[in-house]
ZAVO-545533 format. One record per residue: residue in three letters; x negated, y, z negated of N, C-alpha, C, O in turn. Coordinates in pm, whole numbers, padded with zeros to 5 digits, always signed. Each point is the difference from the previous one (the first is absolute). Layout:
<sites>
alaXYZXYZXYZXYZ
...
</sites>
This chain:
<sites>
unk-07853+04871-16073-00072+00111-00061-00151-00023+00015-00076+00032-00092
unk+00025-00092+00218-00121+00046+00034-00119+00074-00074-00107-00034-00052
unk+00192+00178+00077-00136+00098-00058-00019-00012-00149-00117+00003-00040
unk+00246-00020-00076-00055-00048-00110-00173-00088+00000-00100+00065-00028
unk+00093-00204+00059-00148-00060+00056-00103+00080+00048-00103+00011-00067
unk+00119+00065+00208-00076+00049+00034-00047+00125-00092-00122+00014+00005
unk+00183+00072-00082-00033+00106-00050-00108-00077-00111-00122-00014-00007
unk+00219-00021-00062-00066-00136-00131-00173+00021+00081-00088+00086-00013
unk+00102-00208+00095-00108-00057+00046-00125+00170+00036-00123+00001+00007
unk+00201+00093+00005-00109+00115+00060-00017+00054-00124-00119-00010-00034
unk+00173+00052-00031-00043+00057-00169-00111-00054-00038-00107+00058-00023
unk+00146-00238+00012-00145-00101-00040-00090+00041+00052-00108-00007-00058
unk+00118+00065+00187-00163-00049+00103-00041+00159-00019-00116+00035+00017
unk+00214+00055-00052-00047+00139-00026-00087-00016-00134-00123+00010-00002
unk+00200-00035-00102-00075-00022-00159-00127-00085+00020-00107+00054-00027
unk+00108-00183+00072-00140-00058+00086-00112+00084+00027-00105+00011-00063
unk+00146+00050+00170-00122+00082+00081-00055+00110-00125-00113+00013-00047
unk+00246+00064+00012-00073+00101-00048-00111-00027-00153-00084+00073-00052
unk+00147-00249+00009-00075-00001-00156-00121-00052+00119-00069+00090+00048
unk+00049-00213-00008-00131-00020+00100-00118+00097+00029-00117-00023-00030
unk+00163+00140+00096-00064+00124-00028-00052+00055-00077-00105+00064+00010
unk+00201-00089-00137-00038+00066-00147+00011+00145-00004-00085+00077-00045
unk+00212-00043+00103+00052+00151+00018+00097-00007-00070+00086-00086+00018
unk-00078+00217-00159+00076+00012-00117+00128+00068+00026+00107-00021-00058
unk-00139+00138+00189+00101+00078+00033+00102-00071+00039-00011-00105+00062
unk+00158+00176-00109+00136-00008+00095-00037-00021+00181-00083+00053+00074
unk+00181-00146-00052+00012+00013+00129+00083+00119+00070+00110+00028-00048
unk-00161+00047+00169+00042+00102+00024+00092-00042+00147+00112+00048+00017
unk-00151-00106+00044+00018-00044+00143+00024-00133+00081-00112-00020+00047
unk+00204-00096+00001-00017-00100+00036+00028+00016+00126+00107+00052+00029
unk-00176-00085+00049+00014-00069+00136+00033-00058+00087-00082+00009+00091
unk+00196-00091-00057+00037-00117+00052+00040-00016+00136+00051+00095+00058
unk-00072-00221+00008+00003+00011+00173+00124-00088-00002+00025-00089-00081
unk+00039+00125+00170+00157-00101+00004+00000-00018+00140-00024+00100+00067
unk+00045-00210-00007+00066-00018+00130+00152-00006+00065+00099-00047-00056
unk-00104+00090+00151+00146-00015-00004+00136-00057-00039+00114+00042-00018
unk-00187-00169+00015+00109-00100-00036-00008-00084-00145+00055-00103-00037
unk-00152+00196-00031+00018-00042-00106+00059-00022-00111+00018+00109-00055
unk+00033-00218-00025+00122-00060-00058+00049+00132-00085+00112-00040-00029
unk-00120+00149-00021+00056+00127-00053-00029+00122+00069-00097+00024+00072
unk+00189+00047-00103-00031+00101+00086-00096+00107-00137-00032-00036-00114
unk+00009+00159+00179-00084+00088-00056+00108+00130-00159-00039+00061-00099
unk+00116-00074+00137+00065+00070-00094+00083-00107-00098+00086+00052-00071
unk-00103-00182+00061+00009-00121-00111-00067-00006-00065+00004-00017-00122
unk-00116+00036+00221-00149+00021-00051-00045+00067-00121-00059-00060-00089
unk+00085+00174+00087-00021+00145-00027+00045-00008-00106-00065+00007-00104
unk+00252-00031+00117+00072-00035-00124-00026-00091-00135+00001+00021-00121
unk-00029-00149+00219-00052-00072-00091-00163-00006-00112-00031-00064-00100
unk-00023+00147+00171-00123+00057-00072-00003+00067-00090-00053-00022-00109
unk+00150+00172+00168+00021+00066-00146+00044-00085-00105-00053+00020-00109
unk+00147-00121+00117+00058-00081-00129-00075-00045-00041-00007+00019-00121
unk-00091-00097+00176-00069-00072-00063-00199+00009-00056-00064-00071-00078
unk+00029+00170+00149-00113+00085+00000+00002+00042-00146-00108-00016-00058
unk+00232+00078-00030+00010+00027-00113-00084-00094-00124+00050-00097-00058
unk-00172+00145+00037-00048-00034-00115-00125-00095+00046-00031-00103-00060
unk-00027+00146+00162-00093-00087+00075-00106+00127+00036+00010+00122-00014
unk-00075-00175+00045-00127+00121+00020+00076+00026+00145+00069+00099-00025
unk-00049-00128+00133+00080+00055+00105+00135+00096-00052+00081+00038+00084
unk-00067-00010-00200+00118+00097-00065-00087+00148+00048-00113+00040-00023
unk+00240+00019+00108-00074+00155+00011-00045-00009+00123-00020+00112+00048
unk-00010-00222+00044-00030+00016+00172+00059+00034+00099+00114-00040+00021
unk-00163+00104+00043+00109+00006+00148-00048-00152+00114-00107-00049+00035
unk+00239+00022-00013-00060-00091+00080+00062-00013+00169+00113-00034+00035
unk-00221+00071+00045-00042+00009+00147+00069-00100+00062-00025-00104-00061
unk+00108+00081+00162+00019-00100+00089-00042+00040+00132+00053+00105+00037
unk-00137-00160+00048-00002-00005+00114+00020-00066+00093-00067-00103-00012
unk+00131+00102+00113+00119-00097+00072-00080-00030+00103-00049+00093+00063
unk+00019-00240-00022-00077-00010+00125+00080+00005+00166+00116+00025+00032
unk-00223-00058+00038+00095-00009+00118+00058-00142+00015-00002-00071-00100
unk+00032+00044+00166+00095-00159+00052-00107-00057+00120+00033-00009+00118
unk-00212-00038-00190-00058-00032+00115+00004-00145+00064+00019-00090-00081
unk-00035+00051+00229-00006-00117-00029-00096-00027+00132-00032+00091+00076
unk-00013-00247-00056-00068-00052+00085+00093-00154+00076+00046-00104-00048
unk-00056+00164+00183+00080-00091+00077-00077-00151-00005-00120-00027+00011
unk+00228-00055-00032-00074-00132+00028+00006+00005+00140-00118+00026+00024
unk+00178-00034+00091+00029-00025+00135-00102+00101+00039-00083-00069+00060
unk+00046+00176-00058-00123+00065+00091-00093+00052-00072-00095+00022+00074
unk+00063+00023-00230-00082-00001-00065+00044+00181-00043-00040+00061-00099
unk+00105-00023+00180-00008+00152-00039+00036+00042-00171+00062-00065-00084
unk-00112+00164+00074+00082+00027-00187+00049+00144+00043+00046+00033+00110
unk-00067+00048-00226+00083+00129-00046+00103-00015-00065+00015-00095-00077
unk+00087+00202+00101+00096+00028-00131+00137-00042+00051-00031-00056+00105
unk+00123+00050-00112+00127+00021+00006+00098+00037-00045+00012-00029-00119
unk+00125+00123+00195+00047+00082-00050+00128-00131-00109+00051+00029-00108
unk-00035-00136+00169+00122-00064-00071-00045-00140-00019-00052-00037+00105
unk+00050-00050-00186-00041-00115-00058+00048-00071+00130-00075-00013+00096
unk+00129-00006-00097+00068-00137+00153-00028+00089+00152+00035-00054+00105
unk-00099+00186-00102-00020+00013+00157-00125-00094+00054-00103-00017-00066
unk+00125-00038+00186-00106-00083+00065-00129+00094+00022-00003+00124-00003
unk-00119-00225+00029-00094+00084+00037-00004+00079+00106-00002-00052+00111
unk+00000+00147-00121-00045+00166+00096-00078-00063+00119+00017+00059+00107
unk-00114-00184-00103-00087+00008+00119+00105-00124+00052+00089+00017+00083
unk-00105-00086-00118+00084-00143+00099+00119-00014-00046+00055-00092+00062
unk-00001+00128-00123+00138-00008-00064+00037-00108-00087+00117-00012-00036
unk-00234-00091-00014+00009-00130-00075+00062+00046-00106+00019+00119-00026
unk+00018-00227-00048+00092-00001-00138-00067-00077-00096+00067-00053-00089
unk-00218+00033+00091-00071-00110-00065-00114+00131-00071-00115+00024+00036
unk+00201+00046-00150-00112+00132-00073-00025-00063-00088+00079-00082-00049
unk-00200+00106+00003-00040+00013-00133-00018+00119-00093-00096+00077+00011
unk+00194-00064-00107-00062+00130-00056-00043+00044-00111+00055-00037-00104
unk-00146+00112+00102-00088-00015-00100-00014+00130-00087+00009+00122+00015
unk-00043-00237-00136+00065+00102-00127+00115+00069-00023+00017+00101-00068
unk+00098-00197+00161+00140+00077-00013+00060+00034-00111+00064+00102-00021
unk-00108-00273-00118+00098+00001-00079-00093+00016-00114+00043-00039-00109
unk-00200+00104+00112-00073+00039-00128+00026+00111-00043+00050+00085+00072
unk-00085-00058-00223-00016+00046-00047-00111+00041-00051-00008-00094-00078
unk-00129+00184+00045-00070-00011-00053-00043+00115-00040+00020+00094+00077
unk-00094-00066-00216-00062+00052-00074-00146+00063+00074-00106-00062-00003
unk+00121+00183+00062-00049+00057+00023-00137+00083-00041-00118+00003+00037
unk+00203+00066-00138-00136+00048-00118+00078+00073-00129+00123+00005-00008
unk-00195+00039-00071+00005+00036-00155-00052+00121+00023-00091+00024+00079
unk+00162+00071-00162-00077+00156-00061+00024+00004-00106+00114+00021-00042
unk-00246-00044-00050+00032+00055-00148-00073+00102-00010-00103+00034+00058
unk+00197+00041-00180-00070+00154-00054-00129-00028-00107+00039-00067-00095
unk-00150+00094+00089-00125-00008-00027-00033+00139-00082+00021+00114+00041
unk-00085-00160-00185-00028+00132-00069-00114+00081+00057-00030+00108-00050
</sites>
């Protein structure tokens, strides 16, 4: 149960930012960047937020997922870009030595709170 943690952990960093700020309003909007292969998927996500969002200044948000691409950078010829499937070789030389990046983040994008 993964996203239990991760949600946990994004509520905190939501309530964080927004007292830091010193913004009184409800949160209206969250943000979040997911990579492909990251350890939950987006509708665990979702689920698990509504449950637990309850009674937190994030109570009452919609919250945004945006799904990245699958980019990566060849170790064997240096090329990067995207790919359509985690295990296809690189597109320019056909190596099997990818790196890819930001496959398995997650991150906190941005905050919208409603402001009197």
């Amino acid at each position: 149960m993964h996203e239990l943690a991760l949600v946990e952990a994004m509520i905190h960093a939501v309530t964080e930012e927004v007292d830091r700020a010193g913004v009184t309003g409800p949160v209206r909007d969250i943000y979040l960047g997911m990579g492909p292969l990251a350890c939950a998927g987006p509708d665990a996500i979702r689920e698990t937020f509504a449950l637990l969002a309850s009674g937190t200044r994030a109570a009452g948000a919609t919250l945004h997922i945006k799904r990245s691409a699958l980019n990566f950078t060849c170790g064997d010829c240096g090329a990067s870009g995207a790919l359509a499937e985690p295990f296809d070789p690189c597109p320019r030389c056909g190596g099997a030595v990818l790196h890819l990046d930001g496959a398995r983040e997650i991150q906190l994008l941005s905050i919208d709170v409603e402001t009197d």
